[in-house]
N, C-alpha and C positions, 0 to 999 in steps of 0.2 A: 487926326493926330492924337485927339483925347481919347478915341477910342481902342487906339495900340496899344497908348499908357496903358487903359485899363486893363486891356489883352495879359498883356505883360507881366503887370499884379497880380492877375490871375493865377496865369503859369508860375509864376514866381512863388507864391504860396501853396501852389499843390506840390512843387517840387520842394517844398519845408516842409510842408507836410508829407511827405512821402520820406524826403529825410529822416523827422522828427519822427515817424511810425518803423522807422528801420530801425533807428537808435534805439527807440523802445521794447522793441523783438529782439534788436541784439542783448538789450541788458538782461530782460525777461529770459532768454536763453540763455546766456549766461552764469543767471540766478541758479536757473534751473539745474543747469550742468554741474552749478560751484553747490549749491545745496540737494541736487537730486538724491545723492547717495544715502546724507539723514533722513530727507522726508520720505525715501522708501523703506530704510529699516522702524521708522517710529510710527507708518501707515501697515506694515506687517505686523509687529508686534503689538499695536490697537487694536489690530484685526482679529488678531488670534485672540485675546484676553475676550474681544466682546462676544467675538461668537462662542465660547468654550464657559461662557459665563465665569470668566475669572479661574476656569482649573487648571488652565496652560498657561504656561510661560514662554514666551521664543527668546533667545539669546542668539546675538549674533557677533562674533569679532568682527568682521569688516562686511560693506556691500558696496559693493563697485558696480555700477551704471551707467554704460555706453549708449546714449540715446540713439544717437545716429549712428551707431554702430549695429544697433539693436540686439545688445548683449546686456547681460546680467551675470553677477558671479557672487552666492553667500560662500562667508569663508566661516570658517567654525562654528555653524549649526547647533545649539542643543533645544528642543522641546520635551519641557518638564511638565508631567502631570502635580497637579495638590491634590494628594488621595483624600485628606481633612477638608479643603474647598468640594468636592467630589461628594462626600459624605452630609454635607450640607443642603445642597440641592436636593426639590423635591424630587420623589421618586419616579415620575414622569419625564424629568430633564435630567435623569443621570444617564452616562453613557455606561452601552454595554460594554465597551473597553474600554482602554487608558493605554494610549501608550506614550512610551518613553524614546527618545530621539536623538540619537547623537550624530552628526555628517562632516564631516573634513570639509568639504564642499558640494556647492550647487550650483552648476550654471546653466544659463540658457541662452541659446541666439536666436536668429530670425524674427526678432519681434519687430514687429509693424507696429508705428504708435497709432496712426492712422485707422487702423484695420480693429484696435482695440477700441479707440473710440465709438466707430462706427459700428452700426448695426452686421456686418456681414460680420459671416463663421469665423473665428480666429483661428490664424492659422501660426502655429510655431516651427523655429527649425531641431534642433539637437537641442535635448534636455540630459545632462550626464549628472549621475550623484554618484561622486568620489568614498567610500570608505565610510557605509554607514551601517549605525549600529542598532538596530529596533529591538528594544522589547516590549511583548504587546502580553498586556493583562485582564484575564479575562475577570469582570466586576462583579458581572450579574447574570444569569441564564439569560440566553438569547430567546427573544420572541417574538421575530422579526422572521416570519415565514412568505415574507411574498419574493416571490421568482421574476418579478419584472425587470427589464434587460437594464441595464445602466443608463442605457442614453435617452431613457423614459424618464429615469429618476433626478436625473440632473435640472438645475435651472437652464430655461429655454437660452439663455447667452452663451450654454456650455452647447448646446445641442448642435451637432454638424460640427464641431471643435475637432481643428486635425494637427497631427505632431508628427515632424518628417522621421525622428528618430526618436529613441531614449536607451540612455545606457548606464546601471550601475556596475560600480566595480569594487569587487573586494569587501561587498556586505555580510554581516553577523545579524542573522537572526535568529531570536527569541521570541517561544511563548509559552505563557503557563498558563496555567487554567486556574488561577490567584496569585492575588498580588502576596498575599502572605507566604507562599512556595519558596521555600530555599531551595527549588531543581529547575531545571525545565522541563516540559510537556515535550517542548520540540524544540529542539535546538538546529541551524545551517550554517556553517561555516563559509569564509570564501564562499559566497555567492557573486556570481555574475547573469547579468540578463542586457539582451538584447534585441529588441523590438524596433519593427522600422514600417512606416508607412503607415500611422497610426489614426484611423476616422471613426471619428465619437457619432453614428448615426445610424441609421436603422438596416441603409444599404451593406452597409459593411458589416453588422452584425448579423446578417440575414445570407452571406456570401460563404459557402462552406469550403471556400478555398482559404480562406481566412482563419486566425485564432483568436476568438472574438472579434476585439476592431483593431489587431494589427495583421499587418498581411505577412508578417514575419517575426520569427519568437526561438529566437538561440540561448538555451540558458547552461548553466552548470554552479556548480555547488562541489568542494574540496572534502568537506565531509559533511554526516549527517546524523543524527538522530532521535528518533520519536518514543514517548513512553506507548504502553499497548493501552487497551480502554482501559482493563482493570487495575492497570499498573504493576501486573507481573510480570513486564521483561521490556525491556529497551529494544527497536531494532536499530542495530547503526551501520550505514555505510560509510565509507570512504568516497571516491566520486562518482558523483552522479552526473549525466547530462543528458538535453535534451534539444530538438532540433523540429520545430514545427515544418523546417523547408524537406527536410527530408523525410520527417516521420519517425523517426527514431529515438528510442531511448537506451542509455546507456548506466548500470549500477555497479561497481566494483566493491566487492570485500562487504559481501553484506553478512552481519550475525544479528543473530536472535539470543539475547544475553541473559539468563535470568535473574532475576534482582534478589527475591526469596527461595529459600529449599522449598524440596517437592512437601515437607511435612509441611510448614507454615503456609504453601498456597491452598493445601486441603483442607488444613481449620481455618484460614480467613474464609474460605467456598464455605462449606460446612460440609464437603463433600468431595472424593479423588478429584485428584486435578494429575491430569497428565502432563510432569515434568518434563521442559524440551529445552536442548540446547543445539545451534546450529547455524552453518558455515556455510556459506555461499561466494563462493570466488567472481562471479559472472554473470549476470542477468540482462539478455540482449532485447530486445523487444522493437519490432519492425512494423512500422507503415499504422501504426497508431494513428488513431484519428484526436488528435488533441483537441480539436475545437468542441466535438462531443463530447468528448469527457468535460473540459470548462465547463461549456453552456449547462448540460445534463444528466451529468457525471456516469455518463456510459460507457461503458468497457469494451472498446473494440480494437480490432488491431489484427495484423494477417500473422504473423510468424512470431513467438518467444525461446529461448534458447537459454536454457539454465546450465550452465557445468561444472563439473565435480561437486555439487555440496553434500556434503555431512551431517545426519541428527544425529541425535541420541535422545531417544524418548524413555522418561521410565513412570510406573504406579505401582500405587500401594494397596493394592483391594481387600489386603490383609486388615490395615489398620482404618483406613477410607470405605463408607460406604459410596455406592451408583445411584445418583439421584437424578430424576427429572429422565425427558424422552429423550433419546440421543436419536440424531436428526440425520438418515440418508440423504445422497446426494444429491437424487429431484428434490427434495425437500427444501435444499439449500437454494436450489438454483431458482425455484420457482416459486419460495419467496422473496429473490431478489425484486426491488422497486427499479431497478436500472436498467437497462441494456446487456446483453453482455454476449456477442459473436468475437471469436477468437479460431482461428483456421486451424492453427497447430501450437500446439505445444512440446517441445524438445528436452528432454532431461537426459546427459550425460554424465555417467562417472557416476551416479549417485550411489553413497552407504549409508547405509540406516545400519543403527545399533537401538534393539527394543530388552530395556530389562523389566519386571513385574512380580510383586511377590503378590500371589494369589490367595483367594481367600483361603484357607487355614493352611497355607505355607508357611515355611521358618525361614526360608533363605531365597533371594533374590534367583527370580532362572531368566535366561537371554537368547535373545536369536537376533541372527543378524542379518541382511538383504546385501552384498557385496557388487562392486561394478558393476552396477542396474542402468538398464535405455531403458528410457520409457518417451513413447510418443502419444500425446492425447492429439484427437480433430474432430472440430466441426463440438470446441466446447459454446455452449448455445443455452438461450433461451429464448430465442425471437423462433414463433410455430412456424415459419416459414422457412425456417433451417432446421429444423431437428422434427424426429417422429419418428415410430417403429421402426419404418422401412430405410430411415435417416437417421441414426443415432450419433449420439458423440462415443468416439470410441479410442479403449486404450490398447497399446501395446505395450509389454513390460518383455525384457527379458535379465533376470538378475543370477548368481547364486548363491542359494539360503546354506548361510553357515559358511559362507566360502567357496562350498563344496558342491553341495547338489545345485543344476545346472534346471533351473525354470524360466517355461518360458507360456505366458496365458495372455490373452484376450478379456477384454470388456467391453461387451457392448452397451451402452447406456441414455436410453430413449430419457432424456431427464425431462418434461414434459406429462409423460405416464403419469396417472391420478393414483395407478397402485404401485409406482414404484419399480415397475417391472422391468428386471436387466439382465445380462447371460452374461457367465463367465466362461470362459473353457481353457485349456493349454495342456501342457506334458511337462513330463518331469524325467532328467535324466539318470545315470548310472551315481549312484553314490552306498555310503556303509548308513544303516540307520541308525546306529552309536552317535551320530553329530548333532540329532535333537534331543541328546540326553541333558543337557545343558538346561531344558525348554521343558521337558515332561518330567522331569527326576524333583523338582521342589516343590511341583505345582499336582502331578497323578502319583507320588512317590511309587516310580515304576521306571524300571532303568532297560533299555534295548541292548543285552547280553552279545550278542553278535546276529549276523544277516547281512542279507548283499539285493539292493534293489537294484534291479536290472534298468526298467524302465517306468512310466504311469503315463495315464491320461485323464482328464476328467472332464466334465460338461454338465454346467448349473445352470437352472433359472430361478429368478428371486423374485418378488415382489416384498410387498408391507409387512408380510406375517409368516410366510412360506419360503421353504428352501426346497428344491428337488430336482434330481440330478444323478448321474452315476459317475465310475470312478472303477479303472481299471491300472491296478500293479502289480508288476510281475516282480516277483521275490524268490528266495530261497533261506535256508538254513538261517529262519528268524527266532531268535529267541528271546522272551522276558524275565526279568524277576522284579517281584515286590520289593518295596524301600520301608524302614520304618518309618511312625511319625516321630519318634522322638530325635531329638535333636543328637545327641551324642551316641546313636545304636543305627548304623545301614542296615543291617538284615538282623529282623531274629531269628530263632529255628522255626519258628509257626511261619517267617512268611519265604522263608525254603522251599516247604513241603507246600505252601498254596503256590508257588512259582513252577512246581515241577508236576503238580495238576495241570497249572493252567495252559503251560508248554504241551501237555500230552492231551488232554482234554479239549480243552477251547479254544484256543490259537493254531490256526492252519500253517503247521513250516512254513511250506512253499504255495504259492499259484505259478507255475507254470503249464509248460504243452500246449495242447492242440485247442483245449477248450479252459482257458483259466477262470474264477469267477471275477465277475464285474460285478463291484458296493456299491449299494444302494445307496442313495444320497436324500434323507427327508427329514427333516429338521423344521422346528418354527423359532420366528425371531423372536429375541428377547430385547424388546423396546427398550430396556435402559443399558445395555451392552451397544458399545460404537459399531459402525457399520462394516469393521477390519474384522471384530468380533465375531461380528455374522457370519461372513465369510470363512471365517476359520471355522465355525461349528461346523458349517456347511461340510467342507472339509473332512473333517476330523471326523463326522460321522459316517463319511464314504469309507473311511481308512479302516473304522473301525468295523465297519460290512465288508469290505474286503478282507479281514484278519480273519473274518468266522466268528465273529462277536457280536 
């Protein structure tokens, strides 16, 4: 009997006790439910101050905390940089940036408390950040050159960290390159992004179906704009988007704005600068390899598709001196540090407008390239795509001044140590009066009347050398002399040199059975652009063909 009692005292006390530790769990959660929301905003805002050594501020209007729900929600977000706390810090503890923070809100689900505690990889559900506004300032030169992946760098609790989704919506971003800038560097409007299936680990960033460590990346942007390095021109689009699942990018209403006249960007250089402004409606770009470009900012991609844009290009060689080497194409390609296989390149609709007043010109001459296709392929710098036998090559076909109908080839081995590349094409029926415009301010020599029937020509270039020939068939061509003074076209002295030169030196016509074909031998002038070249090249066929 005494030993039931005691049976009984037993049970009777574990089940108080089992009571009493409920009641205590209850209240403890309780607690926790009725004060979790403070002690997470004054454990975030601790957090922030101690790691950022007092130069951040987090501000928060509300935080709502769904334990068992395993939800989180910040509701008006700001983090403030103290540029004066900033300034403080030794020069080994300041950061390279600063930024500034503002979010409508922040929520998150799927949290496991469990899963946090514990040693195993955390795993989250949907992270959404509602309507935020970043500007990031740059402090100090970056000197932070190491290339190791993210999920190297993190703390081992972060490593294997997976996120089922993340999505912002309707973010403004900013950056300058100082804090002291009244502009931005770069500015994005309406940004959105969307990333899903996201693992912080070595597998997934090692997976090139992936975009770094998410396995999907849909973004877009409403508008956009970047300063250039030097800070003479803005480019801005309208939207932009992008699509890791497909490969594809999307640019609308792209311009190239200049900020300064062509006069002041040639005294900031100390040297022409070739004035540009320009219009692009369209830039398609297909089957992009985004995770490449992330990881190692290589340029690849199968198909791009430009249409209708517009330059206008002009210089001053009159008032501007040519400084430094100007750099052909291999030159470009083959000091790229990156990557860069590209299949085709598609330009539609394109017009170029070039004006230039030439050294000891008085007045501005122009030419123009009208409804120009131009196909580039196989543009390359990986040896295993490109070589003599394998060039990257252009087709053009546009007409100059409107009028005359051309249509030439490039071939372009961009690899070649000397440079070495072929031009060739024809040219159709036009008046040569239409590059009076182009030779009258710059050769003071105006094309009186004439009729080209047809032409063809065929160059090979290298580093230093131009050579080639050049056959046009012409008739009833004639010149006269211009003067140099500004207020006199002809004097009587350049009359009688005009009606020399018509009866003397210039061959009317090449036609018949055997017409000549102009020699083409020319050397390149290292500080003259690579269009230059080309055109001497040119110009000295035409002028072997004339009988000159």
């Amino acid at each position: 009997m005494k030993i039931k009692e005691e049976k009984s005292k037993t049970v009777a006390k574990r089940w108080l006790w089992a009571i009493y530790s409920f009641v205590i769990l209850a209240l403890l959660l309780f607690a926790l439910v009725l004060f979790a929301d403070n002690w997470l905003a004054n454990k975030l805002q601790s957090t922030v101050k101690e790691k950022s050594h007092g130069v951040y501020t987090l501000h928060m209007q509300d935080v709502h905390l769904r334990l068992f729900a395993g939800e989180v929600r910040l509701d008006s977000v700001r983090l403030h940089p103290d540029i004066d706390k900033w300034k403080q810090l030794p020069d080994s503890s300041q950061m390279q940036m600063l930024y500034k923070v503002e979010v409508e809100s922040i929520s998150l689900n799927g949290i496991n408390v469990w899963n946090l505690i514990s040693d195993n990889p955390i795993k989250l559900g949907l992270l959404h950040v509602q309507k935020p506004e970043l500007i990031a300032y740059r402090m100090k030169p970056s000197v932070d050159k190491s290339d190791a992946p993210l999920h190297t760098q993190v703390p081992k609790r972060l490593q294997g960290f997976k996120l089922d989704s993340v999505r912002i919506s309707s973010a403004n971003l900013f950056f300058k390159s100082s804090n002291e800038n009244s502009y931005n560097d770069m500015a994005m409007l309406g940004f959105n992004l969307s990333a899903g299936k996201i693992s912080l680990d070595s597998a997934s960033y090692q997976d090139d179906s992936r975009l770094m460590y998410a396995k999907s990346v849909v973004a877009d942007v409403d508008e956009s704009n970047f300063l250039t390095e030097k800070g003479f021109y803005r480019i801005k689009t309208s939207s932009v988007s992008m699509s890791s699942i497909s490969g594809r990018l999307e640019i609308k209403d792209v311009k190239l704005v200049p900020l300064y006249s062509a006069a002041e960007m040639s005294e900031r250089a100390g040297e022409v600068v070739t004035w540009m402004e320009a219009d692009v409606p369209s830039v398609t770009v297909e089957q992009v390899d985004f995770n490449a470009l992330a990881k190692r900012s290589d340029y690849i991609a199968h198909a791009v598709l430009i249409q209708s844009p517009a330059l206008y290009a002009f210089a001053d060689y009159e008032h501007y001196e040519r400084k430094g080497t100007k750099a052909l194409p291999h030159q470009l390609v083959q000091d790229m540090k990156k990557a860069l296989a590209i299949d085709s390149i598609q330009v539609k609709g394109f017009n170029l407008k070039y004006e230039e007043i030439a050294e000891g010109a008085n007045s501005k001459g122009s030419i123009t390239f009208e409804n120009s296709d131009v196909l580039i392929t196989n543009l390359s710098n990986l040896p295993e795509r490109i070589s003599r036998e394998h060039p990257a090559v252009v087709h053009a076909s546009t007409k100059v001044q409107g009028k005359a109908p051309l249509d030439f080839t490039i071939h372009l081995p961009l690899l070649d140590k000397n440079s070495y590349h072929r031009i060739y094409g024809s040219i159709g029926a036009f008046k040569p009066e239409i590059f009076n415009s182009i030779i009258e301010p710059s050769a003071f020599i105006t094309v009186e009347h004439g009729q080209v029937h047809s032409g063809k020509f065929d160059m090979e270039l290298n580093a230093s050398k131009a050579t080639g020939s050049i056959l046009i068939l012409y008739n009833d061509f004639e010149v006269e002399l211009l003067s140099k003074k500004e207020d006199v076209r002809q004097t009587l002295g350049n009359e009688i040199v005009s009606e020399v030169i018509n009866w003397v030196a210039i061959k009317k016509e090449n036609t018949g059975d055997s017409p000549r074909v102009g020699k083409i031998s020319t050397s390149r002038n290292p500080n003259r652009s690579m269009f230059s070249y080309w055109k001497d090249g040119l110009g000295d066929g035409i002028l072997s063909s004339l009988g000159l």
